[in-house]
Structures are given as C-alpha cells and as structure tokens.
KOLGUVEX-232589 format. One record per atom (N, C-alpha, C, O): x, y, z; residue number from 1; residue in three letters; chain. Coordinates in Angstrom, 2 decimals, padded with zeros to 5 digits. Atoms other than C-alpha are relative to their C-alpha. Last residue first. Layout:
residues N
        xx        yy        zz     k     r   c
         X         Y         Z   NUM   ALA   A
...
//
This chain:
residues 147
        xx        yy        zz     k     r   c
    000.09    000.40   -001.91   147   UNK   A
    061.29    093.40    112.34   147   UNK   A
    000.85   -001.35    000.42   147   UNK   A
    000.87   -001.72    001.60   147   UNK   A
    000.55    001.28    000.17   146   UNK   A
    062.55    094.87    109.00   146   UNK   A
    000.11   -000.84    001.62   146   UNK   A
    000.97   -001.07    002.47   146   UNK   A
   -001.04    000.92   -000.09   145   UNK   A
    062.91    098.46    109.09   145   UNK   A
   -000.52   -001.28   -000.02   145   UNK   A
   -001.74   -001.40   -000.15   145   UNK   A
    000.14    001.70    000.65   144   UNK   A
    059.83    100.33    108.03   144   UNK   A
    001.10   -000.95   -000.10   144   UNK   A
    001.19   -001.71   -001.06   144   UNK   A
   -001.16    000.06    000.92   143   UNK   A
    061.32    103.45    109.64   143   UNK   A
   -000.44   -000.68   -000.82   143   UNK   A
    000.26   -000.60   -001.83   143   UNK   A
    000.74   -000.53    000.67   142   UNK   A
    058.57    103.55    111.88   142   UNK   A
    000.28    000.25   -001.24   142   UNK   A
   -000.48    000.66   -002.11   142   UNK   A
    001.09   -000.23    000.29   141   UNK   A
    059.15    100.20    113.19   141   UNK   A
   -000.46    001.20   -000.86   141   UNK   A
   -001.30    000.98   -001.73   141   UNK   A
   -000.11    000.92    001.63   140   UNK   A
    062.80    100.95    113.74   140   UNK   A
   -001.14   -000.48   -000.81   140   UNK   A
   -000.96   -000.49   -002.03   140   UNK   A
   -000.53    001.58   -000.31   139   UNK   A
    061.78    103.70    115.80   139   UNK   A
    000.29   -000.67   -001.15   139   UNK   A
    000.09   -000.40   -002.34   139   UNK   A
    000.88    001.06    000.36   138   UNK   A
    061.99    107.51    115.36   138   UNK   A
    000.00   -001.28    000.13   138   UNK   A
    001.16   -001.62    000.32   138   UNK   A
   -000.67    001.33    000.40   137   UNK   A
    063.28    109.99    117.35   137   UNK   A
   -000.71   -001.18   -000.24   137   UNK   A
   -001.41   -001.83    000.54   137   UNK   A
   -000.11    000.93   -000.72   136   UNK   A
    061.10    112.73    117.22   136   UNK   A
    000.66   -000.96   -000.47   136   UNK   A
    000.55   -001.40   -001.62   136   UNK   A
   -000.67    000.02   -001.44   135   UNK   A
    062.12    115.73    115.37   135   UNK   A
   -000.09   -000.78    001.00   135   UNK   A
    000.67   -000.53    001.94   135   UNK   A
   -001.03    000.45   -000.08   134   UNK   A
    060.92    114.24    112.22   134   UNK   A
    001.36    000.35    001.31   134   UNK   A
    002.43   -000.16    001.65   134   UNK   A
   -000.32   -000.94   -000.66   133   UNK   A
    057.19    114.57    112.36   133   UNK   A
    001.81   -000.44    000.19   133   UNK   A
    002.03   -001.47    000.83   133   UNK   A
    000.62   -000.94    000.43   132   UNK   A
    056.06    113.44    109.12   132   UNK   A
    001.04    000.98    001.14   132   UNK   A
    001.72    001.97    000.88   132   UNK   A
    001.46   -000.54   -000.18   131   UNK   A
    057.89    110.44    109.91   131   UNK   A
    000.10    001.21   -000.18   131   UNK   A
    001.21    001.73   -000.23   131   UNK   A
   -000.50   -000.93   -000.60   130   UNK   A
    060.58    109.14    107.15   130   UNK   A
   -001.12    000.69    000.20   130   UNK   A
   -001.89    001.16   -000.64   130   UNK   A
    001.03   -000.64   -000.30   129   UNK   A
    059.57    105.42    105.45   129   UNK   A
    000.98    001.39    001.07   129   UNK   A
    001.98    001.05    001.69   129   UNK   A
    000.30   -001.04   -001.18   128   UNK   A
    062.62    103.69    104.52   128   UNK   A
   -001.16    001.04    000.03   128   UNK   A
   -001.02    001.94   -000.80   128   UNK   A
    000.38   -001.10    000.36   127   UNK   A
    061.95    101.11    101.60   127   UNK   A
   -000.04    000.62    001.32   127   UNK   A
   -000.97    000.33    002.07   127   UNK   A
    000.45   -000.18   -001.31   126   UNK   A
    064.27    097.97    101.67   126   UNK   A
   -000.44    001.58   -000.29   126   UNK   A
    000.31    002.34   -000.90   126   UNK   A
   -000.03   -001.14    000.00   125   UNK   A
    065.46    095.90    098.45   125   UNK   A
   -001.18    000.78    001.27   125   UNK   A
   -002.29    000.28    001.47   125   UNK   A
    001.78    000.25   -000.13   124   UNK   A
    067.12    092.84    098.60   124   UNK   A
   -000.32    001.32   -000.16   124   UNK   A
    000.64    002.07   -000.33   124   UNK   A
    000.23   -001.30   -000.16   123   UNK   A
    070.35    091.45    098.02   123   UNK   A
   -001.27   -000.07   -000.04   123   UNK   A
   -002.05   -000.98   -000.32   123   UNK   A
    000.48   -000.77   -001.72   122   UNK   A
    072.08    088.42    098.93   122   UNK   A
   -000.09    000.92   -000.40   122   UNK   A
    000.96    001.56   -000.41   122   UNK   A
    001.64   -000.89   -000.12   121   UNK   A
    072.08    087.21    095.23   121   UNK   A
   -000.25    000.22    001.32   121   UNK   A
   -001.42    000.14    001.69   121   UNK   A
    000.82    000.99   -000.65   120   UNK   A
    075.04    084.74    095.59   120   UNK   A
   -001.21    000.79    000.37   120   UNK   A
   -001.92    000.63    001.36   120   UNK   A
   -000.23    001.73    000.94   119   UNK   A
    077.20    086.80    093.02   119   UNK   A
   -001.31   -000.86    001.11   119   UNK   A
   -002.31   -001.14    000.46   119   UNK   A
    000.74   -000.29    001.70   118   UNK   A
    075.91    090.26    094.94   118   UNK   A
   -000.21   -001.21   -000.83   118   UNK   A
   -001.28   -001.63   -001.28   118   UNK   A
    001.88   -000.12   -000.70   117   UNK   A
    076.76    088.54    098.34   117   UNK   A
   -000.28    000.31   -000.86   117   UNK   A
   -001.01   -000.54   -001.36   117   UNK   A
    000.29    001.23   -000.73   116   UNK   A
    080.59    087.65    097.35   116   UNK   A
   -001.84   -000.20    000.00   116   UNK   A
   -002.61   -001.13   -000.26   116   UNK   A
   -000.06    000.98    001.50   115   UNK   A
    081.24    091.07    095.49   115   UNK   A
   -000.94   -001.55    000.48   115   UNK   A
   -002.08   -001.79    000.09   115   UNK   A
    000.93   -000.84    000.27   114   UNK   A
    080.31    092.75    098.75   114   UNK   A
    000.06   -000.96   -001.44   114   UNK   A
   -000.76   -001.76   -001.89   114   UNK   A
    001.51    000.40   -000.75   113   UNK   A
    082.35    090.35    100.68   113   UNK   A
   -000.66    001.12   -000.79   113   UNK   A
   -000.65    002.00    000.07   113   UNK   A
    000.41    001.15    000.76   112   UNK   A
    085.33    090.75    097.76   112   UNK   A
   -001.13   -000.22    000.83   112   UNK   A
   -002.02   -000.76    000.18   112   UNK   A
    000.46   -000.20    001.60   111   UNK   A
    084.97    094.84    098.31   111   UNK   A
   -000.06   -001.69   -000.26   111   UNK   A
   -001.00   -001.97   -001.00   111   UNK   A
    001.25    000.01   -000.14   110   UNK   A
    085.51    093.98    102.16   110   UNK   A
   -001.00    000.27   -001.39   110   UNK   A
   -002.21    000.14   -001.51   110   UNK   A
    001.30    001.10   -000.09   109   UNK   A
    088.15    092.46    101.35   109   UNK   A
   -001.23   -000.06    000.64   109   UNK   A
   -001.93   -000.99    001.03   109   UNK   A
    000.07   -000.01   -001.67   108   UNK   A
    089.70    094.63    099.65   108   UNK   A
   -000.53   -001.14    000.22   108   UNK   A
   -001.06   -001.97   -000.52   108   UNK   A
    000.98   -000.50   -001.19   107   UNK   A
    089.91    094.14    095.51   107   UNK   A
    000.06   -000.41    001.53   107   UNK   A
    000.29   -001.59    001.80   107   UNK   A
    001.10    001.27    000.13   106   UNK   A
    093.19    093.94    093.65   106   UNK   A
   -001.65    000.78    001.01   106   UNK   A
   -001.88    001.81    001.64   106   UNK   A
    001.26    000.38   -000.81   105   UNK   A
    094.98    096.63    092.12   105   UNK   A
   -000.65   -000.73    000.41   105   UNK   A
   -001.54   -001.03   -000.38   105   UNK   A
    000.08    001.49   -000.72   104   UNK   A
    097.73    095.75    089.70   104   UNK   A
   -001.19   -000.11    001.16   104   UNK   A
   -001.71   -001.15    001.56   104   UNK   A
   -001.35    000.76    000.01   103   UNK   A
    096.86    099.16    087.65   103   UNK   A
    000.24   -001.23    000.18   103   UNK   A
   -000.18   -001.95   -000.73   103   UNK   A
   -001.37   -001.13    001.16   102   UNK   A
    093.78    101.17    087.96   102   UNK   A
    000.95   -000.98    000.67   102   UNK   A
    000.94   -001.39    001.83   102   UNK   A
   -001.33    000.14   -000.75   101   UNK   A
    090.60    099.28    089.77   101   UNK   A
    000.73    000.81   -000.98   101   UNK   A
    000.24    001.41   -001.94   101   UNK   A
   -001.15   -000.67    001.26   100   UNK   A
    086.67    100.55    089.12   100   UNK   A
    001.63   -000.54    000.78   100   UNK   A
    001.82   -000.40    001.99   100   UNK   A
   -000.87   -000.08   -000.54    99   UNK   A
    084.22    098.23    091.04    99   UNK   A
    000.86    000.60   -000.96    99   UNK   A
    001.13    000.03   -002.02    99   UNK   A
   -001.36   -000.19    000.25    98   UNK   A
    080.90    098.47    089.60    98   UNK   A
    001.01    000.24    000.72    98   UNK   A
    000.76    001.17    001.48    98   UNK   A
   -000.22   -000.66   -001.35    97   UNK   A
    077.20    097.41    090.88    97   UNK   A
    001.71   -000.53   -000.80    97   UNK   A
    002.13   -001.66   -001.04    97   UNK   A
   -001.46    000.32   -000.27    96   UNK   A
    075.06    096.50    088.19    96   UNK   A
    000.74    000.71    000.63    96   UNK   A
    000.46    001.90    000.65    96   UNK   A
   -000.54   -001.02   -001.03    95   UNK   A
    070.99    097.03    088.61    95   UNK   A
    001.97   -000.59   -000.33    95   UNK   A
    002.19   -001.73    000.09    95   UNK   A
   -000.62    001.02   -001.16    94   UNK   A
    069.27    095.22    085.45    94   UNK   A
    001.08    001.10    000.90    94   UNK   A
    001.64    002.05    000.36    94   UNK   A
   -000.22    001.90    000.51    93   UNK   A
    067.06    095.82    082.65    93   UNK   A
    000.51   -000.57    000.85    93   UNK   A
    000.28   -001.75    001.12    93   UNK   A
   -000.76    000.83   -000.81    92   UNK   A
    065.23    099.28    083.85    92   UNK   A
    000.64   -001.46   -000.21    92   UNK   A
    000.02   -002.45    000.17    92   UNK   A
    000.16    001.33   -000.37    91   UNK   A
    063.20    100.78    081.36    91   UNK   A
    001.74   -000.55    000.47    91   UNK   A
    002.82   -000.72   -000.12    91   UNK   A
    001.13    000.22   -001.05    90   UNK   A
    062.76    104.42    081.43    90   UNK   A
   -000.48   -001.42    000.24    90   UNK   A
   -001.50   -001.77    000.83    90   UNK   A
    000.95    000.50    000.63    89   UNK   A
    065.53    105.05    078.92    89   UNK   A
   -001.45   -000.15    000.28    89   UNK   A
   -002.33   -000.04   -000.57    89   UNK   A
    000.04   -001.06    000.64    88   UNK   A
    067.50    107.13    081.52    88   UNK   A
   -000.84   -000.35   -001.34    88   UNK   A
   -001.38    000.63   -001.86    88   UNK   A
    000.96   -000.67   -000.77    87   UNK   A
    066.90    103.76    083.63    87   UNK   A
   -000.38    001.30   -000.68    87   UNK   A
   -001.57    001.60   -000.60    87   UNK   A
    001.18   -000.28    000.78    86   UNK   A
    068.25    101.60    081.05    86   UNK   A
   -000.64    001.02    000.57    86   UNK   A
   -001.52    001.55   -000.10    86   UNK   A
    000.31    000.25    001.35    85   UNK   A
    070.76    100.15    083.38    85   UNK   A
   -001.28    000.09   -000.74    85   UNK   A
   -002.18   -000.75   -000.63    85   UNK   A
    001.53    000.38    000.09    84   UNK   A
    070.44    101.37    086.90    84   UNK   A
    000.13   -000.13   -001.48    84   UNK   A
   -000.37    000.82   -002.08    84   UNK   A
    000.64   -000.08    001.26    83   UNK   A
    074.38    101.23    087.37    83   UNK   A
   -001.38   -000.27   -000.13    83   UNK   A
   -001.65   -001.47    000.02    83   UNK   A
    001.02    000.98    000.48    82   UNK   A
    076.11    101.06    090.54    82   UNK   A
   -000.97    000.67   -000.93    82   UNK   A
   -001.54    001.72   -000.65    82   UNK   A
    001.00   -000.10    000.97    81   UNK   A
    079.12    102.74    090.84    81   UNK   A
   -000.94   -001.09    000.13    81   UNK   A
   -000.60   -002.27    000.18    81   UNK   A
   -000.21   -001.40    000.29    80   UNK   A
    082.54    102.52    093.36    80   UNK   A
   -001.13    000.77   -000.98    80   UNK   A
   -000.90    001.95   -001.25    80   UNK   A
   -000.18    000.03    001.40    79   UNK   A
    081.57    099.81    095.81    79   UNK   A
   -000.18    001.25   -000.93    79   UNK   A
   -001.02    002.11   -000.68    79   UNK   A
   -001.02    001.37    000.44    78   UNK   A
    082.41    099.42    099.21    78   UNK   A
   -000.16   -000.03   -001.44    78   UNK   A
    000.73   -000.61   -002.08    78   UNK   A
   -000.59    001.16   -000.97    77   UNK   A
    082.85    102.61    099.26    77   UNK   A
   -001.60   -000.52    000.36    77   UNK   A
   -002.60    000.17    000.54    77   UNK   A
   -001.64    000.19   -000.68    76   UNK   A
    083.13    105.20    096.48    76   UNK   A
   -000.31   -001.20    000.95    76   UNK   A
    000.32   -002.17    000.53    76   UNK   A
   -000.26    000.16   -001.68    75   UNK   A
    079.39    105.82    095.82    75   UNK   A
    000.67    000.10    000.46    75   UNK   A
    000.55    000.67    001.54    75   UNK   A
   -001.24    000.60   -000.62    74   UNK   A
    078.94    106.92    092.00    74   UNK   A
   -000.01    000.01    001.57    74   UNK   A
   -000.23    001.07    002.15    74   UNK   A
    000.15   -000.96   -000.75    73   UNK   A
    075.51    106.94    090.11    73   UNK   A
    001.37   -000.55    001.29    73   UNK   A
    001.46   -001.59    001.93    73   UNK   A
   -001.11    000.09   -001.05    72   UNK   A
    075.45    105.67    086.67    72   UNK   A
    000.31    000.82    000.95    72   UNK   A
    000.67    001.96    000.64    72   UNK   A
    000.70    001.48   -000.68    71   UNK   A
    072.24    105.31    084.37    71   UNK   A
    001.29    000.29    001.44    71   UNK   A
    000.89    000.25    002.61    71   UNK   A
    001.44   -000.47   -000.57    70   UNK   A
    072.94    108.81    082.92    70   UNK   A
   -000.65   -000.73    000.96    70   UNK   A
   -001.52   -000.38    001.75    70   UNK   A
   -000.32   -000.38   -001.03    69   UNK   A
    076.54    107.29    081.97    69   UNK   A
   -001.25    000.69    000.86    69   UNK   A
   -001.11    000.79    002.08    69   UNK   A
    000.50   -001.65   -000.39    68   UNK   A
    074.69    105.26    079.86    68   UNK   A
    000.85    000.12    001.17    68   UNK   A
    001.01   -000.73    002.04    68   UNK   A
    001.35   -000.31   -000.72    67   UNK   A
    076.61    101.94    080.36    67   UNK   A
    000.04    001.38   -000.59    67   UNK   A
    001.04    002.08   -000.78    67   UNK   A
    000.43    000.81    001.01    66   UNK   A
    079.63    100.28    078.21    66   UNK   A
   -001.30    000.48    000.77    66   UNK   A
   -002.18   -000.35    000.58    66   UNK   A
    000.83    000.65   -000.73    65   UNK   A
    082.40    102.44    079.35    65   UNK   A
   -001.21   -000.31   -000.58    65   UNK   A
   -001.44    000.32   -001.62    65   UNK   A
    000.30    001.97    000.05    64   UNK   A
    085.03    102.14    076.75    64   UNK   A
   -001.73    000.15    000.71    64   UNK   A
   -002.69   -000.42    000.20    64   UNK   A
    000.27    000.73    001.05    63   UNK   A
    084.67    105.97    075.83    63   UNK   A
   -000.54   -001.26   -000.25    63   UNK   A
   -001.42   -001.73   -000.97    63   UNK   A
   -000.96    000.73    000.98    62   UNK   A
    085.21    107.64    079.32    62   UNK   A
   -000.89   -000.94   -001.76    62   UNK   A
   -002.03   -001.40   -001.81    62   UNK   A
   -000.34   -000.65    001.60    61   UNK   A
    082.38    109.40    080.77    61   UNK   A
    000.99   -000.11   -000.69    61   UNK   A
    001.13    000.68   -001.63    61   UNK   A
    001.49    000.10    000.62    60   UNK   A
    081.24    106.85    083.18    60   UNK   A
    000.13    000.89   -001.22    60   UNK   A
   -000.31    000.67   -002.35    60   UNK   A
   -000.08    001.10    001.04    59   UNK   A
    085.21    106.51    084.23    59   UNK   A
   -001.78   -000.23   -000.70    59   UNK   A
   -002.03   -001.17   -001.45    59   UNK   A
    000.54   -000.34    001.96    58   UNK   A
    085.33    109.96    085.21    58   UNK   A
   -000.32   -001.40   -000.57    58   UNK   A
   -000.72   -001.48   -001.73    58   UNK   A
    001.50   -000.44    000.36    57   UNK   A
    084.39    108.91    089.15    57   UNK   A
   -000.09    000.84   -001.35    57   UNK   A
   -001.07    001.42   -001.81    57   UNK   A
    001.04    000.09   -000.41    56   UNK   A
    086.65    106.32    089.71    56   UNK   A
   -001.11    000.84   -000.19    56   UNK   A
   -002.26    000.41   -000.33    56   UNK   A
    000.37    000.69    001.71    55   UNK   A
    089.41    107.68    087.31    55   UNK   A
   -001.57   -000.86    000.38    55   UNK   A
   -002.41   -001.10   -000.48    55   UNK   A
    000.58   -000.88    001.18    54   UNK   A
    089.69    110.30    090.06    54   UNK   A
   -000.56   -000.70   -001.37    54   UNK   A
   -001.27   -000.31   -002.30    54   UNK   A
    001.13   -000.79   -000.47    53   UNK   A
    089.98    108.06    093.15    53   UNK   A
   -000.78    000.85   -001.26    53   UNK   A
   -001.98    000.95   -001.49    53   UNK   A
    001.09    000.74   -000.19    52   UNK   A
    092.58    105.88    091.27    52   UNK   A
   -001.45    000.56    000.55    52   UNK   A
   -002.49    000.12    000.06    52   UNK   A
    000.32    000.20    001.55    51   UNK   A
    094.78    108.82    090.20    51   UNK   A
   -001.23   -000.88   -000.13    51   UNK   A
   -002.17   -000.63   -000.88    51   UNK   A
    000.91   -001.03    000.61    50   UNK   A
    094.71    109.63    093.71    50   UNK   A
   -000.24   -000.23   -001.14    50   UNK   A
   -001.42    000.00   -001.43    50   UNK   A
    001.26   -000.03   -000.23    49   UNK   A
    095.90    106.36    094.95    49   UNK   A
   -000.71    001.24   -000.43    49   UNK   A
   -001.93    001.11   -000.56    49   UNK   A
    000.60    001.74    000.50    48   UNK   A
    098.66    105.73    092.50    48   UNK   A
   -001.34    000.42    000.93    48   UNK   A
   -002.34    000.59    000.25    48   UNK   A
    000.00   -000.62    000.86    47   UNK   A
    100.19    109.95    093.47    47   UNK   A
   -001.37   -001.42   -001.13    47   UNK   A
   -002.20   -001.25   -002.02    47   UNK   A
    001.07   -001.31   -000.19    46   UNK   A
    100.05    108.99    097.00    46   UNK   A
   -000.44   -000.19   -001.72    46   UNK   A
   -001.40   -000.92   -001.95    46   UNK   A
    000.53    000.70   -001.14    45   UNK   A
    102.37    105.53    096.50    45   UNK   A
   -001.67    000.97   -000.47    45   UNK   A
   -002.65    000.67   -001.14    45   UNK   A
    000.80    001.30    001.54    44   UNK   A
    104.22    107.34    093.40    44   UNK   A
   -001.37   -001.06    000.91    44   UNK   A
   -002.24   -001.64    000.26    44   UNK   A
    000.83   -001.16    000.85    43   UNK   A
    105.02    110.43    096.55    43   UNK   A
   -000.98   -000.91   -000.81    43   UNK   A
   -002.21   -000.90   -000.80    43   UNK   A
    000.88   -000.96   -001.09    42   UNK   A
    105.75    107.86    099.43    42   UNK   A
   -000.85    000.49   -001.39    42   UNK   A
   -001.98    000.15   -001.75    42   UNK   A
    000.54    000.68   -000.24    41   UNK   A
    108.30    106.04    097.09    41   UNK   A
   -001.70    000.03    000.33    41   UNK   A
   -002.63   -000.58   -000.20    41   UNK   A
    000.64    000.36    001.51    40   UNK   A
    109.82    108.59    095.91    40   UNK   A
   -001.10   -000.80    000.43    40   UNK   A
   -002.23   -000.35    000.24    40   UNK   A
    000.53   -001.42   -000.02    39   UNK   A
    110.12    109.85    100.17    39   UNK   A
   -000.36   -000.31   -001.68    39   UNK   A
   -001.48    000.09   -001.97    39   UNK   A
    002.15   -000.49   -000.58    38   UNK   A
    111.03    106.65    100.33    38   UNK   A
   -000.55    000.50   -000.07    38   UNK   A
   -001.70    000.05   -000.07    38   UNK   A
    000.64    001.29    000.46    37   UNK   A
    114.21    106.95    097.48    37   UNK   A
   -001.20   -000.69    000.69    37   UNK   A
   -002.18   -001.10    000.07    37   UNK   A
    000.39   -000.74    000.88    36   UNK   A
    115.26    110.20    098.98    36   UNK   A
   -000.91   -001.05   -000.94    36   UNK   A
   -002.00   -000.77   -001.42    36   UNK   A
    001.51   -000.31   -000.42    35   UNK   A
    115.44    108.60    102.46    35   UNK   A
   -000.21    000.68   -001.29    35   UNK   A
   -001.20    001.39   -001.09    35   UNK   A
    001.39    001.10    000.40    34   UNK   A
    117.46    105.73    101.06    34   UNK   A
   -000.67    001.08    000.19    34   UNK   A
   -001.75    000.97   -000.40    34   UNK   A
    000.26    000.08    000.97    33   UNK   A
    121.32    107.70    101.10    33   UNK   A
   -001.15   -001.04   -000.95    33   UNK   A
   -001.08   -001.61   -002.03    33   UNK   A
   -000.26   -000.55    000.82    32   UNK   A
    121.13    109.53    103.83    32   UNK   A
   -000.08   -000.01   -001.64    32   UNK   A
   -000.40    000.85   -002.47    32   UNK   A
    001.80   -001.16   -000.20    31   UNK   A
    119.02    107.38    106.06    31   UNK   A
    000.58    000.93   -001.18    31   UNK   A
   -000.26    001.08   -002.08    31   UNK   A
    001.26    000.37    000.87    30   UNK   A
    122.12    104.86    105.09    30   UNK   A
   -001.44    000.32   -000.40    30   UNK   A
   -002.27   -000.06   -001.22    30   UNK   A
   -000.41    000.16    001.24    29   UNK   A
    124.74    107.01    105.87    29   UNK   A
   -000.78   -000.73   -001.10    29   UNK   A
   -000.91   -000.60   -002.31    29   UNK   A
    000.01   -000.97    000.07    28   UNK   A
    123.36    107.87    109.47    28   UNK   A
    000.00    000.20   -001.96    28   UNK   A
   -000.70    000.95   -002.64    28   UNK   A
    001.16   -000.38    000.51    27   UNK   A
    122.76    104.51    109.91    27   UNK   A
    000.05    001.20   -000.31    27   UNK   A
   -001.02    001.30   -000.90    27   UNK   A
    000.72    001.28    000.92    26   UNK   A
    126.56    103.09    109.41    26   UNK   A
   -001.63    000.77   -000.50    26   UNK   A
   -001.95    001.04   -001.66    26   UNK   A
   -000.49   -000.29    001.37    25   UNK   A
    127.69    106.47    111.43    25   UNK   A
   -000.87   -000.85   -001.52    25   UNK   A
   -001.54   -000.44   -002.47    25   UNK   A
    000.93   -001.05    000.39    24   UNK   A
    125.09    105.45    114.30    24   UNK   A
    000.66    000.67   -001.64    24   UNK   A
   -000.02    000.99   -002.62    24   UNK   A
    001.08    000.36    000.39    23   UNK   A
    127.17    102.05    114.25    23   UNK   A
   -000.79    001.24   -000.59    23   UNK   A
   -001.09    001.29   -001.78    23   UNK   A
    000.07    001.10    001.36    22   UNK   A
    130.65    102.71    114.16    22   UNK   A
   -001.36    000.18   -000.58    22   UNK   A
   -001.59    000.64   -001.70    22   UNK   A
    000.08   -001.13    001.00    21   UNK   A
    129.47    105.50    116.98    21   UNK   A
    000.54   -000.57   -001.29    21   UNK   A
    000.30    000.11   -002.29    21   UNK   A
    001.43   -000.31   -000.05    20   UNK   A
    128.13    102.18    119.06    20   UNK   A
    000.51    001.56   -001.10    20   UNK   A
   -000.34    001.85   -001.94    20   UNK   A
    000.81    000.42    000.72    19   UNK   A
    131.05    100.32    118.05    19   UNK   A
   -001.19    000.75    000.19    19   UNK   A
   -002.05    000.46   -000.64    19   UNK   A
   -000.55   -000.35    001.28    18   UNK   A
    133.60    102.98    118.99    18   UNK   A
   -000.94   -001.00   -001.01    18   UNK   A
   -001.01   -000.80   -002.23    18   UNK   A
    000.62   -001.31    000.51    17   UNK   A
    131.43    103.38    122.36    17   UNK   A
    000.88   -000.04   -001.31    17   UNK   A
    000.83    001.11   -001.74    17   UNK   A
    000.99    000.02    000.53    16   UNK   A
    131.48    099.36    122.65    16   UNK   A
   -000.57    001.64   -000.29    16   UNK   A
   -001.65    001.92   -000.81    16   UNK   A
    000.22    000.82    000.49    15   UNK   A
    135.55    099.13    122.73    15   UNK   A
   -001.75    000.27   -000.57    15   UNK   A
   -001.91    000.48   -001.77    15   UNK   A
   -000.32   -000.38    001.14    14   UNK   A
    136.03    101.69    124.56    14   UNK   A
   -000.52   -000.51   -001.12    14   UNK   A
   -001.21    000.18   -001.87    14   UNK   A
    001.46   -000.98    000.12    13   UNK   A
    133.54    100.26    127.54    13   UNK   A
    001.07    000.84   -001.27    13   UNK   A
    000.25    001.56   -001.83    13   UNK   A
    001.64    000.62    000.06    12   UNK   A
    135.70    096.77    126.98    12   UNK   A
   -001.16    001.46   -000.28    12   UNK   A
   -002.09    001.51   -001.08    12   UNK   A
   -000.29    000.40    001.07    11   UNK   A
    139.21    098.70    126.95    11   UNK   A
   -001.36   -000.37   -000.47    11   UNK   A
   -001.91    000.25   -001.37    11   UNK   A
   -000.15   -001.62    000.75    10   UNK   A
    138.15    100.79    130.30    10   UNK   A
    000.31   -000.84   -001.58    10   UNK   A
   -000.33   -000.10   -002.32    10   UNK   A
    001.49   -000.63    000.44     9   UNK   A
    136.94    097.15    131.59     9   UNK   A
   -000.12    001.18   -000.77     9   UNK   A
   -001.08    001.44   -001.50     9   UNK   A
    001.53    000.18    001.08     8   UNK   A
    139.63    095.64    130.64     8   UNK   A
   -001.09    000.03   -000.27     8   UNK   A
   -001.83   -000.32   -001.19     8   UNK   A
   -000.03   -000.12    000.89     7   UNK   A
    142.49    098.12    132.26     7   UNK   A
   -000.78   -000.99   -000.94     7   UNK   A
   -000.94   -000.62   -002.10     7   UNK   A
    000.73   -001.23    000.65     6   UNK   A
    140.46    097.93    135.15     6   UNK   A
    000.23    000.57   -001.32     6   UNK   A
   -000.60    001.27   -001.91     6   UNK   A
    001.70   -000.24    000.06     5   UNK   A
    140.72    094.51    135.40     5   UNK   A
    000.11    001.22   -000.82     5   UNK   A
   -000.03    001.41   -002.03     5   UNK   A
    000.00    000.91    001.20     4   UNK   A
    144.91    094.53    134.71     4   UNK   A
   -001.75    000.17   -000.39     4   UNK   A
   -002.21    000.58   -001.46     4   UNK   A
    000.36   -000.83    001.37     3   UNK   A
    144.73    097.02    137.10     3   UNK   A
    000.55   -000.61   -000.93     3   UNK   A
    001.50   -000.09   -001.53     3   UNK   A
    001.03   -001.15    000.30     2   UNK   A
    143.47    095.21    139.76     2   UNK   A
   -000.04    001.22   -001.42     2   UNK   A
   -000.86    001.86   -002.08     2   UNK   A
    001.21    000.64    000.43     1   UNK   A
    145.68    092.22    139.13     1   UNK   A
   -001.14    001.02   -000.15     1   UNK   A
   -001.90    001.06   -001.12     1   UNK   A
//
C-alpha cells in the first residue's frame, strides 16, 4: 500500500513538471512569435503620437487653415491653439480656441471639459498685476487675483 502511494505521488509530481515545462514551452513560442508584432505595434503607436504633436504646431501654416496664422498662438495642453482672429489686422473679431486631432482621435476628457466651458461661455478674462518688487512673495491681492 505504501508504495502504491508513493508510486502516485512520484507519478502526480511528474505529471505537473511535464505540464509545467508543456507550459513554459507553449509561452516561450508564443513571446516568440507576437513579440515582433508589439514591438510593431509599440513603434505605429509612438510614430501616431508624434506625427500628431508635429501637425499640431504646422497646422497654422498649412493651406486649409482658415485663420491668419499671425493670429495663432500654440499651447499644446488642454488646448492646442487659440486664435486672436484679426488681431494681425488690429481688429479683433473673436478669440477661437483650437483642438488639432490626426486620424480616429477623439478628444480627452479633460479637452471635452475645456470644450464644455468654452460652449457654455465659462470664460472670463483676468489681468495679473506683477509687483515692482518681485523678490517678495506676493499675495493673491497683489496679483489682482479675484478675492
């Protein structure tokens, strides 16, 4: 009876080291033949957000665009241009605030809360005052922050 056991436990721990090197084989074969296809992946990934960064700040001197580029002054985040329309004219018609996308792109969501508050006119405009003496730390008061 005892070595009936022991012959199924030595069968049993065979048993899960031919599945456990079954197994690492299995992944071994499949890292082999996907990691060249992430690593594509990875690159077109990279390669989609840089293209987007760059077309962000030629797109004022592109053809379509429908503003003076003179008027257009680029930010990147949360929004990628805002436009003083007319301003290089010296009349101002209206401030527009551009989101550039490339491809299926959608907007963040902190780009749709910025969108969100523009559409529902939450904006305002706030003039920082900077004291004379600027090595003291200044208050929000001197700042002309809003009390």
């Amino acid at each position: 009876m005892e070595v009936n056991v022991l012959n199924n436990v030595l069968a049993l721990a065979l048993g899960l080291v031919i599945g456990l090197l079954l197994g690492l084989v299995y992944v071994l074969i499949w890292k082999a033949r996907h990691t060249g296809a992430i690593r594509l992946d990875a690159i077109q990934r990279s390669q989609a957000v840089t293209i987007g960064k760059v077309s962000e700040q030629l797109v004022p001197y592109l053809p379509d665009f429908p503003f003076n580029p003179k008027d257009a002054r680029f930010l990147g985040s949360p929004v990628d241009l805002v436009v003083c329309d007319g301003l290089d004219e010296g009349e101002v018609r209206r401030v527009v605030f551009i989101e550039v996308k490339t491809g299926t792109s959608g907007l963040s969501g902190r780009e749709r809360q910025v969108r969100d508050a523009i559409q529902a006119r939450r904006v305002e405009w706030t003039e920082l005052r900077v004291p004379q003496n600027v090595s003291s730390t200044p208050s929000r008061t001197t700042l002309g922050a809003p009390k």
